[in-house]
C-alpha positions as CSV (number, residue, x, y, z in Angstrom):
1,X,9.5,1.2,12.9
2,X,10.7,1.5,9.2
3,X,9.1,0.7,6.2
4,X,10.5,0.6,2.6
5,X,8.0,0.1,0.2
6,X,8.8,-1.2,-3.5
7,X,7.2,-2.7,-7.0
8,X,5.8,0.1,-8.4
9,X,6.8,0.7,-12.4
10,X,5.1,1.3,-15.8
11,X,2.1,-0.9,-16.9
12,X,-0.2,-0.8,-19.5
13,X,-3.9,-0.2,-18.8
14,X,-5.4,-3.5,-17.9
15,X,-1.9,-5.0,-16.6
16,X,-1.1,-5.8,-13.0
17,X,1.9,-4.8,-10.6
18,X,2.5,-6.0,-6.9
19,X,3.6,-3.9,-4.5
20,X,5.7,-4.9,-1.4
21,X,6.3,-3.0,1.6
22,X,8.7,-4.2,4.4
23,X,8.6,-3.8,7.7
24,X,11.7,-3.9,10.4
25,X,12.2,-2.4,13.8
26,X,9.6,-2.7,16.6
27,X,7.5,-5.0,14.1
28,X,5.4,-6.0,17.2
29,X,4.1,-2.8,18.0
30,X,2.3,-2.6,14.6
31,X,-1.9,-2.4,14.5
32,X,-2.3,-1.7,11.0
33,X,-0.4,-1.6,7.7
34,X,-2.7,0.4,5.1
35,X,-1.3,1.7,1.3
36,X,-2.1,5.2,0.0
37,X,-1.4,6.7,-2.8
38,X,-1.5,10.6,-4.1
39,X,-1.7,11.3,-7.5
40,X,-0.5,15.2,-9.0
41,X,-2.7,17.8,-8.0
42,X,-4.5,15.8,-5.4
43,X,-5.1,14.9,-1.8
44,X,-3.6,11.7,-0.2
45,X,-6.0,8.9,-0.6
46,X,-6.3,5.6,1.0
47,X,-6.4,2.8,-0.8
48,X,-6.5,-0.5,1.1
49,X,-6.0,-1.3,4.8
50,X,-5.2,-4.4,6.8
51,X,-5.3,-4.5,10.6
52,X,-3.4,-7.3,13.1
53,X,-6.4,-9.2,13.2
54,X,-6.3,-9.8,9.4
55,X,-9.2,-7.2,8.8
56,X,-8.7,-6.1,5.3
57,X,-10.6,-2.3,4.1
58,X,-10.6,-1.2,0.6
59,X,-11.1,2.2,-1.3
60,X,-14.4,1.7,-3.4
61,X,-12.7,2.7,-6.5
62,X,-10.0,-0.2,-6.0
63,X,-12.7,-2.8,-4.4
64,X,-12.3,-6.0,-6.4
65,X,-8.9,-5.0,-8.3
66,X,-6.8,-4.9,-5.4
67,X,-5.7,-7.6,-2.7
68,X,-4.2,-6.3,0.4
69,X,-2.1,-9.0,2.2
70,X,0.7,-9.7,4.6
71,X,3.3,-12.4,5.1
72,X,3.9,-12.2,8.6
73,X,7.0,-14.6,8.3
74,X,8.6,-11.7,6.1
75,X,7.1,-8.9,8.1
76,X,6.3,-7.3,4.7
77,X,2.7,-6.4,3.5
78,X,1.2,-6.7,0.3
79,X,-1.1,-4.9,-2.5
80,X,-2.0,-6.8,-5.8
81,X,-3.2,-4.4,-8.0
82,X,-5.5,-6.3,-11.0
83,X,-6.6,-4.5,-13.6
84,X,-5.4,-1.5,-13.4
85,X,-6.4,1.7,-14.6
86,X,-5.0,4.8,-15.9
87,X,-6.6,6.6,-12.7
88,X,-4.7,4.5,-10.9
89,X,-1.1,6.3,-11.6
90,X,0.4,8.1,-8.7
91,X,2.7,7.6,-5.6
92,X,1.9,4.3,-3.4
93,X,3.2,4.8,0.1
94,X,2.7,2.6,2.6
95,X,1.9,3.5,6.6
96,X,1.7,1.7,9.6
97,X,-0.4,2.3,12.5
98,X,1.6,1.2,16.0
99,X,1.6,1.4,19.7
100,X,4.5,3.2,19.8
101,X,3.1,7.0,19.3
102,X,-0.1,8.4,17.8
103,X,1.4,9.2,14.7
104,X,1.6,6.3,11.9
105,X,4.9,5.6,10.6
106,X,5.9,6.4,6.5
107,X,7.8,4.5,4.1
108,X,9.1,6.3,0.9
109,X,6.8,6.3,-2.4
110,X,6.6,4.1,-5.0
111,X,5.6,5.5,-8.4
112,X,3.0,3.8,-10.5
113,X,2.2,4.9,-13.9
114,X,-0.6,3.3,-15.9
115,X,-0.5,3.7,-19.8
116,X,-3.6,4.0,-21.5
């Protein structure tokens, strides 16, 4: 499985960004796509999870700002990110959970910078 995630750029506080992230290889064999992002200094965070069944989860901080989705046609998933906030800057990656191994697969970062 690879991933490539993509969309991230500069916004001003308040503005909104989508960010993409494209799945290919053994697509099937994906449970779960979720987005993380780490920000300098800090730990890796979660920030919104959807499962195969269409279960979506949600950091609180980012609960009612972000939309997690997926296009299944496109085999890509999805975060709209509303509102955003200057605590919001830092690297998106995406992950995906499979059947494959135990270990989730990585795409490469996408940096987001929010401007105050």
């Amino acid at each position: 499985v690879q991933l490539q995630a993509s969309g991230g750029g500069l916004v001003q506080a308040g503005g909104s960004l989508r960010l993409s992230c494209a799945a290919s290889g053994r697509i099937v064999s994906i449970t779960a796509t979720g987005w993380y992002r780490q920000a300098p200094g800090k730990q890796r965070e979660l920030v919104a999870r959807i499962s195969s069944d269409g279960t979506a989860n949600y950091a609180d901080s980012v609960k009612g700002r972000f939309t997690i989705s997926r296009d299944n046609a496109e085999n890509t998933v999805y975060l709209q990110m509303n509102s955003l906030k200057p605590e919001d800057t830092a690297v998106y990656y995406c992950n995906a959970d499979s059947t494959i191994r135990s270990i989730p697969y990585w795409g490469q970062g996408t940096l987001v910078t929010v401007s105050s």
